[in-house]
DRENDO-1510 file (C-alpha; in Angstrom, 1 decimal, always signed):
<recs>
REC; n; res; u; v; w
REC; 1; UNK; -16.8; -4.3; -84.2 .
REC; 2; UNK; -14.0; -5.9; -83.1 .
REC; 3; UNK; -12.3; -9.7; -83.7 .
REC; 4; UNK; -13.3; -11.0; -80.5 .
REC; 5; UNK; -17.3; -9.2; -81.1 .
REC; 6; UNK; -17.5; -11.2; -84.8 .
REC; 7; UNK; -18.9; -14.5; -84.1 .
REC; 8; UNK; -16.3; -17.2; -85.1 .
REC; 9; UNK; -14.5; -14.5; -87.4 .
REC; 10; UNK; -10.6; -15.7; -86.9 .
REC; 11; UNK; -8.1; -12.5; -87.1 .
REC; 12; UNK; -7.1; -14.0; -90.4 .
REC; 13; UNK; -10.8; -13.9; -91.8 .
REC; 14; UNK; -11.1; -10.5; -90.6 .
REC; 15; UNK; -8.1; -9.4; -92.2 .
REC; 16; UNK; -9.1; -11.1; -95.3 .
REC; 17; UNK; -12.8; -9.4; -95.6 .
REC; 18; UNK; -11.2; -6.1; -94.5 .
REC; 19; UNK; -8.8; -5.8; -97.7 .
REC; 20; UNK; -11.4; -7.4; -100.2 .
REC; 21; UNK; -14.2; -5.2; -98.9 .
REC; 22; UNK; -11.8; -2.1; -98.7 .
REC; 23; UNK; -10.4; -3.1; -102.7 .
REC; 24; UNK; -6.8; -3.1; -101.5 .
REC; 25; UNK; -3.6; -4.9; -101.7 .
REC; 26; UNK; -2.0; -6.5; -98.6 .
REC; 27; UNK; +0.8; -3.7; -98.5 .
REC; 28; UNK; -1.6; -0.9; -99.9 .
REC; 29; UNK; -3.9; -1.9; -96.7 .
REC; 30; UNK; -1.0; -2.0; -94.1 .
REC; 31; UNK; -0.1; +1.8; -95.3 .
REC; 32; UNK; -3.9; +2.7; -94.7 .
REC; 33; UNK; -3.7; +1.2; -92.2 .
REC; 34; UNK; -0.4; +2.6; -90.6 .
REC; 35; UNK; +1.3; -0.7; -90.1 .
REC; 36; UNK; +4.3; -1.8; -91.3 .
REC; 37; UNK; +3.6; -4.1; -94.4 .
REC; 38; UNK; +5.3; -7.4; -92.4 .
REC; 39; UNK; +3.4; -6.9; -89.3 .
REC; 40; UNK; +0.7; -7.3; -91.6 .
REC; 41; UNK; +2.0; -10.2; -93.1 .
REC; 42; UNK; +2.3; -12.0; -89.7 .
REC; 43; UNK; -1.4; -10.8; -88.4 .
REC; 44; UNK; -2.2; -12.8; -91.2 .
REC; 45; UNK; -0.5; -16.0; -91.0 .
REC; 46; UNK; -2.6; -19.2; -89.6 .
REC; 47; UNK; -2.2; -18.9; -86.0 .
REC; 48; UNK; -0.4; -22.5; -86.3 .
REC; 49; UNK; +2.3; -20.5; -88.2 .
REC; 50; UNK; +5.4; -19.8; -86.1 .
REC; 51; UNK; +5.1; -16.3; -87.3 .
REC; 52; UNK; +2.1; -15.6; -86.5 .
REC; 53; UNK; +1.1; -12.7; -84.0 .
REC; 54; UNK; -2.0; -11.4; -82.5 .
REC; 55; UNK; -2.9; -8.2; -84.1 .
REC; 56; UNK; -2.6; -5.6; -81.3 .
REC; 57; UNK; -5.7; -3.4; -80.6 .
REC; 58; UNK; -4.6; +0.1; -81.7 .
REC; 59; UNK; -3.9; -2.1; -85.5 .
REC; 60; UNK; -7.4; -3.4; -84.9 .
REC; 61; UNK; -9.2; -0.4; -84.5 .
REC; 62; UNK; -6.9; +1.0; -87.4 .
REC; 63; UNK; -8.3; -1.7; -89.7 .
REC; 64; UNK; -12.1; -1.3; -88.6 .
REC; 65; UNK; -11.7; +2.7; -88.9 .
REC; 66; UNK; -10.8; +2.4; -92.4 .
REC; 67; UNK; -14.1; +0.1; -92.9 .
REC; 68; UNK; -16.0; +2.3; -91.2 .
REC; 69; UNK; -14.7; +5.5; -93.5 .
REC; 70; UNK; -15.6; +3.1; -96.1 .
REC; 71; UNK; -19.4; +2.3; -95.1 .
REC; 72; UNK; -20.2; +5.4; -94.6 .
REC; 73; UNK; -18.9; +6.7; -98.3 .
REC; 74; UNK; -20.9; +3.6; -99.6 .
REC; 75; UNK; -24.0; +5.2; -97.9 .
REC; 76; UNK; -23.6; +8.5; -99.1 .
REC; 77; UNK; -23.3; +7.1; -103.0 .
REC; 78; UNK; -26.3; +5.3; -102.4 .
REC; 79; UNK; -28.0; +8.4; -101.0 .
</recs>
């Protein structure tokens, strides 16, 4: 699913549910995720922030790969 698909979800709130779902660090997620640990850092900033940047797709679908990988090991435990 991505940011623009999740009703209201900002890029900030996505990032935000992605590391606490996924049990990670900021900088243990980035590495997952194959970006570099400040890119991260300014995904994450309020889009107010004069360092913020939009997230670009291929970091996006980085991101929801990893949940995905994740739901389905949580379906298989609970199989």
């Amino acid at each position: 699913m991505s940011i623009e698909q999740q009703q209201g979800q900002s890029q900030q709130d996505f990032l935000r549910q992605a590391k606490v779902t996924l049990g990670l660090t900021w900088d243990a997620l980035a590495v997952a995720a194959g970006i570099e640990p400040r890119a991260l850092k300014n995904y994450r900033m309020p889009d107010e922030s004069q360092n913020h940047r939009r997230m670009p797709k291929l970091a996006q679908r980085a991101i929801e790969q990893l949940l995905e990988a994740h739901a389905r090991r949580n379906r298989k435990k609970a199989a």
